[in-house]
PAZAPA-4460 file (N, C-alpha, C; in steps of 0.05 Angstrom, whole numbers, plus 32768, in hexadecimal, padded with zeros to 4 digits):
% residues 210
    n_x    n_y    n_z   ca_x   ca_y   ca_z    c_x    c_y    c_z   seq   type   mol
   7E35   7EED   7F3E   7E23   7F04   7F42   7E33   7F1D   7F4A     1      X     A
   7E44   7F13   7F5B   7E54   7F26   7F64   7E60   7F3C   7F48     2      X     A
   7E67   7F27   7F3B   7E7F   7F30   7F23   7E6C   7F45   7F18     3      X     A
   7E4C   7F45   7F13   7E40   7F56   7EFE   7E44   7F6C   7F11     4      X     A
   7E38   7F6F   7F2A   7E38   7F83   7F36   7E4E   7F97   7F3B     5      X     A
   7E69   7F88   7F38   7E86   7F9D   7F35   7E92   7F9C   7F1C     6      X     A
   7E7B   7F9A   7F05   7E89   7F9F   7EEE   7E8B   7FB9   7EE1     7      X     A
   7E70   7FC8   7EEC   7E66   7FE6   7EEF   7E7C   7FF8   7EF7     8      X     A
   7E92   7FEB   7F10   7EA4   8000   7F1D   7EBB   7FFC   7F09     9      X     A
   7EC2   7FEB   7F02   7ED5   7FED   7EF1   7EF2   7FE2   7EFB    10      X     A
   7EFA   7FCD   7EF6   7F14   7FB5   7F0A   7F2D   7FC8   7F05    11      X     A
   7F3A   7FCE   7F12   7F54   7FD8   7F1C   7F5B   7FC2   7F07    12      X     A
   7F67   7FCA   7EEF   7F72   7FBE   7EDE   7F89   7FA8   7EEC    13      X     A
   7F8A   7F93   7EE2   7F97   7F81   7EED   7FB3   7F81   7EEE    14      X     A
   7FBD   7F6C   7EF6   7FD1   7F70   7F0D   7FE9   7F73   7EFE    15      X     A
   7FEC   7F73   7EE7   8003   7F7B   7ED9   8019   7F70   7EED    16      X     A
   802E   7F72   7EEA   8040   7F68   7EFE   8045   7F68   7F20    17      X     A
   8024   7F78   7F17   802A   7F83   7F40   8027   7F7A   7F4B    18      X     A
   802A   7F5C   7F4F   8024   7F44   7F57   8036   7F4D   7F73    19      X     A
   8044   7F46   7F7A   8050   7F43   7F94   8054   7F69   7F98    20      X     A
   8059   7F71   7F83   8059   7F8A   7F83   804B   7F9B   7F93    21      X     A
   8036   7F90   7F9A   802B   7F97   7FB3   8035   7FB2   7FC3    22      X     A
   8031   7FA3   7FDA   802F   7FBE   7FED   8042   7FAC   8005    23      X     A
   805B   7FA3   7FF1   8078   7F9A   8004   8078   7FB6   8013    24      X     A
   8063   7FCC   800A   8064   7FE6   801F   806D   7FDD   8035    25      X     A
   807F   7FE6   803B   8082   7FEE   8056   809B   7FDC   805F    26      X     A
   80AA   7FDF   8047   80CF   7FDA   8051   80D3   7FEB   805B    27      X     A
   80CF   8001   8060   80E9   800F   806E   80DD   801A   808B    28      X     A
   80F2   802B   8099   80E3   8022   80B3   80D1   8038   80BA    29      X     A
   80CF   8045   80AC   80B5   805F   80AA   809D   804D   809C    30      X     A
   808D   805A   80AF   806D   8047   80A0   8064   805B   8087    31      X     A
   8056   8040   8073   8051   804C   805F   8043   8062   8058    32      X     A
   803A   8072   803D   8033   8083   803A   8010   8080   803A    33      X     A
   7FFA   8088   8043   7FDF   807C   8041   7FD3   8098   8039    34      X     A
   7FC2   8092   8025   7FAC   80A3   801C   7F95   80A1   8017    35      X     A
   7F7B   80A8   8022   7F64   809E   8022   7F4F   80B2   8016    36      X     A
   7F40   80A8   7FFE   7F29   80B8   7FF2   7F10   80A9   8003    37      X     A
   7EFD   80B1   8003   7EE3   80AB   8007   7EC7   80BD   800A    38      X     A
   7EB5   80B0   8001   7E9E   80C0   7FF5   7E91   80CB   8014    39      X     A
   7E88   80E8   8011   7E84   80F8   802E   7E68   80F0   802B    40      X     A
   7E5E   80E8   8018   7E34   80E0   801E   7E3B   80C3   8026    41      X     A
   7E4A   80AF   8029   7E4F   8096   8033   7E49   8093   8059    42      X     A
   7E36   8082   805A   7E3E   807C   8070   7E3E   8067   807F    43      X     A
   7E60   8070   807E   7E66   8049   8083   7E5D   8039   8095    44      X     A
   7E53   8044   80AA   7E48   802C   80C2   7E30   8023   80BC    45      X     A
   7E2B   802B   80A7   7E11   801B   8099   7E18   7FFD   808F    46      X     A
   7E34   7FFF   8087   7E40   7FE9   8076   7E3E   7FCE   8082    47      X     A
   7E38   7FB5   808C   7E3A   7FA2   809B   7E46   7F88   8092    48      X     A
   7E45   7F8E   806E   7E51   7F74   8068   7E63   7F7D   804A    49      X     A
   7E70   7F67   804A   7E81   7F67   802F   7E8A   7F4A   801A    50      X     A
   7E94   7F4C   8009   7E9C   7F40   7FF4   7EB5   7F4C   7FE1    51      X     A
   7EC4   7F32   7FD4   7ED0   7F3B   7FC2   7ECB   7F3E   7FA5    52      X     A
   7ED4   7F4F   7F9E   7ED3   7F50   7F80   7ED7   7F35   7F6B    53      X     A
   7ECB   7F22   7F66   7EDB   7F09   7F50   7EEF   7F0F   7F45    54      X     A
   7EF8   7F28   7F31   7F0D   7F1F   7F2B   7F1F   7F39   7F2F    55      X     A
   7F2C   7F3A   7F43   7F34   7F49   7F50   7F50   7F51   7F40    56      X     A
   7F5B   7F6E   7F47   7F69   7F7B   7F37   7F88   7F73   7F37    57      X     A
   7F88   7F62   7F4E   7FAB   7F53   7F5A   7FA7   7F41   7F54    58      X     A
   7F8D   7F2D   7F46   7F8A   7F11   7F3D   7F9A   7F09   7F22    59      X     A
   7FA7   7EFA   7F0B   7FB5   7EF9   7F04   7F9F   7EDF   7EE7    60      X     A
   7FA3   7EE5   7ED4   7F8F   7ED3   7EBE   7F7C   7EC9   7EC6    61      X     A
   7F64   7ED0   7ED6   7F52   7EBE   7EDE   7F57   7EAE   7EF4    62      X     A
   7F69   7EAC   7F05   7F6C   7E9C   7F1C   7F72   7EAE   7F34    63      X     A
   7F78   7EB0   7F49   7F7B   7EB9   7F65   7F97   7EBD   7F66    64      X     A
   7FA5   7EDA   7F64   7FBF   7ECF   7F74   7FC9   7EC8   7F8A    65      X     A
   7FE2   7ECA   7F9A   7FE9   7EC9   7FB4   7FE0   7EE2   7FB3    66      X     A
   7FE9   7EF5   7FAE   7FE8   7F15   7FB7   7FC9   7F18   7FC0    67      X     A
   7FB9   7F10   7FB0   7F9D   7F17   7FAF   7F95   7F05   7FCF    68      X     A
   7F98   7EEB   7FCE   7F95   7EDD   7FEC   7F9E   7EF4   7FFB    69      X     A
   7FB3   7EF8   8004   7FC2   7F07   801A   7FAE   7F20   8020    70      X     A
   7FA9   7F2E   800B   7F9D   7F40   8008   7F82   7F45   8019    71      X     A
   7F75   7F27   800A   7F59   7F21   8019   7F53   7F18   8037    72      X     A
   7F6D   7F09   803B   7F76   7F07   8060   7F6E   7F17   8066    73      X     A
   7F7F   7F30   805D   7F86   7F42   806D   7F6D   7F58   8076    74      X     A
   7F64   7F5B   8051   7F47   7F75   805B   7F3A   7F62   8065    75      X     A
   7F30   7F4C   806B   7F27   7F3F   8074   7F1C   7F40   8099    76      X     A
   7F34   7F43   80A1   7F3E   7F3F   80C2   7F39   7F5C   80C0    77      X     A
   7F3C   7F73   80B8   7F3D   7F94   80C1   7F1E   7F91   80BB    78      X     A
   7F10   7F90   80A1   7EFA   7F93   80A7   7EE8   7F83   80BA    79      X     A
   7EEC   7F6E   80BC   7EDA   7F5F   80D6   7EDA   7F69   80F1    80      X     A
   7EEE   7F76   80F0   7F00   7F85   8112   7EEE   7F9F   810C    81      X     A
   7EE0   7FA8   80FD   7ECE   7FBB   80F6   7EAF   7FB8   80F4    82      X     A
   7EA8   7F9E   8104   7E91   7F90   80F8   7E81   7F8A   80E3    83      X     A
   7E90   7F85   80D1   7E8B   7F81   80B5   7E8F   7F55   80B0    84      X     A
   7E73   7F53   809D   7E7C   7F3C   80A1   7E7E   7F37   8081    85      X     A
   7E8A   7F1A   8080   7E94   7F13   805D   7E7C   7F06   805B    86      X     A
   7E6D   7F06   8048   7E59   7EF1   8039   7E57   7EEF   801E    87      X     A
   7E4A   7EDC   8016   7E54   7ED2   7FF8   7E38   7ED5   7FE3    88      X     A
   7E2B   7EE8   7FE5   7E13   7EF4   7FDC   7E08   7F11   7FEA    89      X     A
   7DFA   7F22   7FDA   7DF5   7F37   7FD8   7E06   7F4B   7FF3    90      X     A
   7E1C   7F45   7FEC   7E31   7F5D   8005   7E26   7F83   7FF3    91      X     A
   7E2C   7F90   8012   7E2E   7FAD   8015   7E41   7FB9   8004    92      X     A
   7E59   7FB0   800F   7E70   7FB9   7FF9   7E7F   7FA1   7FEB    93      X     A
   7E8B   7FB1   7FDC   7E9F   7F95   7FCF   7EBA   7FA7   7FC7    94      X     A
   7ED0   7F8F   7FCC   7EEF   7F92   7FD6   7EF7   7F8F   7FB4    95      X     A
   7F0F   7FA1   7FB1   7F1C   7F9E   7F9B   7F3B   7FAC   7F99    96      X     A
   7F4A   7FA0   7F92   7F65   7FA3   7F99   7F7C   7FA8   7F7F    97      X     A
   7F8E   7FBB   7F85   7FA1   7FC4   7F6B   7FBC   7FC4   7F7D    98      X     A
   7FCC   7FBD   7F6E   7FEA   7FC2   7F77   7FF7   7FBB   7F61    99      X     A
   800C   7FDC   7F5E   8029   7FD4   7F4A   8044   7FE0   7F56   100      X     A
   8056   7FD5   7F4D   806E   7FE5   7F56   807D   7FF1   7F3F   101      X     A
   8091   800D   7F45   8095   801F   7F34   80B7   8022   7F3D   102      X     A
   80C1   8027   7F2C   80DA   8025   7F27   80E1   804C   7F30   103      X     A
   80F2   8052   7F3E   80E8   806D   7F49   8109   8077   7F4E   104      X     A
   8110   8094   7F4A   8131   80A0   7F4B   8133   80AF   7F62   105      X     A
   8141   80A5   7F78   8142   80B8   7F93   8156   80CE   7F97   106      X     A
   815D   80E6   7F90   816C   80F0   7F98   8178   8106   7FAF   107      X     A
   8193   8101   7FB6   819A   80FE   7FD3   81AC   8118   7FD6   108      X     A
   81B4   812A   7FE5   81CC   8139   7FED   81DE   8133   8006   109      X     A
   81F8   8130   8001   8209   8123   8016   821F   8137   801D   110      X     A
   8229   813F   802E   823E   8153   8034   8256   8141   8024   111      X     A
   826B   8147   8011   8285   8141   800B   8297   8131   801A   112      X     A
   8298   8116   8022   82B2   8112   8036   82D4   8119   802C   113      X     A
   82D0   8122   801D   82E9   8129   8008   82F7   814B   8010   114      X     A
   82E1   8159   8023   82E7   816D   8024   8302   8178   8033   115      X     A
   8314   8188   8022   832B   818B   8031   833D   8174   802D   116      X     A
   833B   8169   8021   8350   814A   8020   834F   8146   7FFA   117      X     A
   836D   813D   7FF7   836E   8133   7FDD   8366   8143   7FCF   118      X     A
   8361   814E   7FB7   835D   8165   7F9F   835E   817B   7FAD   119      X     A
   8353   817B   7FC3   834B   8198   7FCA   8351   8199   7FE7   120      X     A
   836E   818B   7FEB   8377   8191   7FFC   838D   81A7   800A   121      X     A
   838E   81B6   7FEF   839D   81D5   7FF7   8393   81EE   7FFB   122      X     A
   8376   81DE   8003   8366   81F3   8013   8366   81F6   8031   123      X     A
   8369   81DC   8037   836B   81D3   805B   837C   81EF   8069   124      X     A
   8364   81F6   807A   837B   8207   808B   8379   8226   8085   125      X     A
   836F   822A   806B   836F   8242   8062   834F   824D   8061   126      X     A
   8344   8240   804D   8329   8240   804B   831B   822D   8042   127      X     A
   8301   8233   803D   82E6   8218   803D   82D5   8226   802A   128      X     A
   82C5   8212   801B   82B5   821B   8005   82A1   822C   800D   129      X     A
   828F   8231   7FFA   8272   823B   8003   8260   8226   8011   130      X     A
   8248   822B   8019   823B   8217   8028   8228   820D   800E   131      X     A
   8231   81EA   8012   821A   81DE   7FFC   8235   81D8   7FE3   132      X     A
   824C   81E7   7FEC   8262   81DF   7FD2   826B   81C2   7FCD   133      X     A
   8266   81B8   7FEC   8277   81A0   7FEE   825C   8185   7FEB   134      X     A
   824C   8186   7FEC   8235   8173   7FEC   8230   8169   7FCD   135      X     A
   8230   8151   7FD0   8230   813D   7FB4   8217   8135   7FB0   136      X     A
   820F   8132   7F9E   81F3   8127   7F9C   81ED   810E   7F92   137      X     A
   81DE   80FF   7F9F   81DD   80DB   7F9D   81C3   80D6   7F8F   138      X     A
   81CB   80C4   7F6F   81A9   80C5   7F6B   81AC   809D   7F6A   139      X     A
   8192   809B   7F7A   818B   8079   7F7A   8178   8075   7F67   140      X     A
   817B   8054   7F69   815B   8053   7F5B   814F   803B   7F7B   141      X     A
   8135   803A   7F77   8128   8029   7F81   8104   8024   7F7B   142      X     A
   8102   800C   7F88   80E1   8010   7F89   80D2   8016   7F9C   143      X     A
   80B5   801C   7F8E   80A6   8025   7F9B   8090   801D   7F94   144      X     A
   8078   800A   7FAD   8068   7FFB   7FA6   804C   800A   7FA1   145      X     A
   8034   8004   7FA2   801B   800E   7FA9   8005   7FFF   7FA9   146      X     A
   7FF4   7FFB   7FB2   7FE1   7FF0   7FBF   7FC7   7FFE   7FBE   147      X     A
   7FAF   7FF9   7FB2   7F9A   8006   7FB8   7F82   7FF7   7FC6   148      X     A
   7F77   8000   7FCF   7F63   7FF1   7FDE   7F4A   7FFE   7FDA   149      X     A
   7F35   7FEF   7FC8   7F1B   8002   7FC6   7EFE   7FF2   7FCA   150      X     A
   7EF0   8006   7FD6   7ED9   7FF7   7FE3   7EB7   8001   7FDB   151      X     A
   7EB6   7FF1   7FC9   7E99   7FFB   7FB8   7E84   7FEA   7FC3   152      X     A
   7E69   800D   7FC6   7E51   8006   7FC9   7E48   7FFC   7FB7   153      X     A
   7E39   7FDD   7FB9   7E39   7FC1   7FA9   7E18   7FC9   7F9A   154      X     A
   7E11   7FD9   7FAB   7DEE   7FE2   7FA1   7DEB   7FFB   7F92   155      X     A
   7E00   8012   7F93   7E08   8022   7F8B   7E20   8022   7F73   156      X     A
   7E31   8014   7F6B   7E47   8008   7F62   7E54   801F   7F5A   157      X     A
   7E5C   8030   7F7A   7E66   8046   7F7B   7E86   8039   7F8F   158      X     A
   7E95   804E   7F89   7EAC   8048   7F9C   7EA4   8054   7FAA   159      X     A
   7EAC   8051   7FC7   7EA8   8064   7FDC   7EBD   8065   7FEC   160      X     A
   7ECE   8059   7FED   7EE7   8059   7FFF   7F02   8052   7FEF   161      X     A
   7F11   8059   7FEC   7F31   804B   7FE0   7F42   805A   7FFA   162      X     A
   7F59   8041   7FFC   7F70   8041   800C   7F8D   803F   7FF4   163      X     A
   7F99   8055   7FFD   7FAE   8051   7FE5   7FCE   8050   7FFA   164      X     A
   7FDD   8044   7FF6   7FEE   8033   800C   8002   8036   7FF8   165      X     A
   8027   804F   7FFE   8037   804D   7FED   8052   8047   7FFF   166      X     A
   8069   8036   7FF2   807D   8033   8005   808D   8025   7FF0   167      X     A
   80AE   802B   7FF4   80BB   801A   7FEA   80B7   800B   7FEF   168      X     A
   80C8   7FF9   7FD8   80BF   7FD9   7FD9   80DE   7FC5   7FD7   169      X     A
   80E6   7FBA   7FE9   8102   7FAD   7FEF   80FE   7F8F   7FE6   170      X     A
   8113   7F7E   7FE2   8116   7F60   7FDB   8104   7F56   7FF8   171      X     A
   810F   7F5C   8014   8108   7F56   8024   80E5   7F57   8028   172      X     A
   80DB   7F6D   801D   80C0   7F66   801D   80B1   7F57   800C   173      X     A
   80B6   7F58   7FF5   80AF   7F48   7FE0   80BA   7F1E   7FE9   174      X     A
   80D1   7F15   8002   80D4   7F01   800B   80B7   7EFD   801D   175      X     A
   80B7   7F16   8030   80A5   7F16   803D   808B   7F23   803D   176      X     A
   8080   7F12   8027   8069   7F25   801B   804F   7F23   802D   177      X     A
   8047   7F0B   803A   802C   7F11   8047   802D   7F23   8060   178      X     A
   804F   7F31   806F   8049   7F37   8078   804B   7F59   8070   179      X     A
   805C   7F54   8066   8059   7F70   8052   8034   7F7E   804E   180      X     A
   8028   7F68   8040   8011   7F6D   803E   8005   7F79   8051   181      X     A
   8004   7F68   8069   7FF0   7F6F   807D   7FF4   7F86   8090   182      X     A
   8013   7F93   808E   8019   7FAD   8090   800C   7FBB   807E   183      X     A
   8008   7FBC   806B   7FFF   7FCE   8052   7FE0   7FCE   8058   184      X     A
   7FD8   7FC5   805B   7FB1   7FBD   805F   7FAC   7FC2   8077   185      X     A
   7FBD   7FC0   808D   7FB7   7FD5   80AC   7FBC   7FED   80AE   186      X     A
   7FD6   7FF4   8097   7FD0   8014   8098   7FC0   8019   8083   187      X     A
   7FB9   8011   8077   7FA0   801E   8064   7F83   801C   807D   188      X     A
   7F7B   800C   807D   7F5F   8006   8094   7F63   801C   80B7   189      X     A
   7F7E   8021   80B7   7F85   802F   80D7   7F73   8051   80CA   190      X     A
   7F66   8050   80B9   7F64   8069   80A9   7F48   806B   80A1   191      X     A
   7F3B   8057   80A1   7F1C   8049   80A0   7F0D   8060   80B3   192      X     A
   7EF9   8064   80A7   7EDC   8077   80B3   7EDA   806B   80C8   193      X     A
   7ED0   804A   80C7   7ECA   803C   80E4   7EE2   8035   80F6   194      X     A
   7ED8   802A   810C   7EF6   802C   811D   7EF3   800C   811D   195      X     A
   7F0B   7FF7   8132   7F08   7FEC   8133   7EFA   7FE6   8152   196      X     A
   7EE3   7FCD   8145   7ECA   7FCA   8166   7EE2   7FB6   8171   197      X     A
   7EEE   7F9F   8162   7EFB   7F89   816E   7F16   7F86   8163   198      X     A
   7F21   7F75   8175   7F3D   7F71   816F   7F40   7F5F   8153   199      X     A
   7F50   7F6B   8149   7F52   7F4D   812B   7F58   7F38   8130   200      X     A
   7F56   7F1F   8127   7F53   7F0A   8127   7F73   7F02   812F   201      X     A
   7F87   7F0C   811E   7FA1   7F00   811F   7FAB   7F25   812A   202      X     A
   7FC1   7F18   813D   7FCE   7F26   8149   7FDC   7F3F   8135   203      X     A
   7FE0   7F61   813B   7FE2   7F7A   8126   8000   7F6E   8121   204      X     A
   8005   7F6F   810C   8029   7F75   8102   8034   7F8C   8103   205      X     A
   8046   7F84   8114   8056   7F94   811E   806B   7FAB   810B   206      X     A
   806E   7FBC   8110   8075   7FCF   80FE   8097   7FC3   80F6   207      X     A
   80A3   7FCD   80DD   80BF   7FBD   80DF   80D2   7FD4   80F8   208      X     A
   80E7   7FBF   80F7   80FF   7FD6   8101   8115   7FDD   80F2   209      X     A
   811D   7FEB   80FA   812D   7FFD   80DA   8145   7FF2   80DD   210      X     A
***
């Protein structure tokens, strides 16, 4: 029943490789990037219960992935800490989830350690370049994950809330993906209309250290 009702919103096209791709947000030791739309005629403390989408947008040929579990832990524990409860027929809103990662070019400016030494060392002593002469420029590549989190009125089969959650994405989080996750889904929810009434169920994860 569920499925007819969020066929109207339209599934975060599926998970294409973004399987773990996720929202390893939050390797590095700055917290990720969070951006939140939501509908200003919404009002959420009306909301009391929820569900997920059947075939959810991190789900993978018709079956459940890991990503998608982790996922559902997670909004799971933030929304109940919101008094929201899960039930398995006619829910308020319904949960639906996207994540891919993107191949991304960083580039860097570094002062010269070369300066005055070796080629251009028959300058020492006399004079020094202009400012900005000596700085090399470093281009990387890396990734960068994303995560959306969107929360549709199930009677309305309107979105009303999305959490969008951006952060590089390291080997190390992709090893440690559920906890990766549940960083990614607390800063998306720390951003939520409602606050939290109770403590979550499992203890907050702790931010990394750099």
């Amino acid at each position: 029943m569920i499925q007819g009702v969020f066929s109207g919103v339209g599934r975060r096209a599926a998970g294409l490789g973004m399987v773990a791709a996720l929202l390893m947000l939050t390797g590095c030791a700055s917290a990720p990037e969070v951006r939140i739309s939501s509908d200003s005629s919404a009002d959420f403390t009306q909301y009391k219960t929820f569900a997920f989408a059947d075939l959810l947008g991190t789900d993978r040929g018709g079956y459940q992935s890991i990503v998608s579990q982790h996922l559902k832990d997670a909004t799971t524990r933030e929304l109940q800490a919101r008094g929201l409860r899960l039930v398995s027929a006619s829910p308020q809103l319904l949960v639906n989830f996207s994540a891919a990662l993107h191949e991304k070019l960083r580039v860097s400016s570094t002062p010269s350690p070369m300066l005055g030494m070796g080629y251009y060392g028959y300058r020492a002593g006399m004079y020094t370049a202009w400012p900005l002469y000596a700085e090399r420029q470093t281009v990387s590549q890396y990734t960068e994950g994303t995560l959306n989190i969107d929360l549709v009125d199930a009677s309305r089969k309107q979105l009303v809330w999305e959490g969008v959650v951006t952060d590089s994405v390291t080997q190390k989080d992709l090893d440690q993906l559920k906890t990766s996750i549940n960083i990614a889904v607390q800063a998306a929810f720390a951003k939520y209309p409602v606050a939290v009434l109770q403590a979550p169920s499992t203890p907050a994860v702790p931010a990394k250290a750099p």
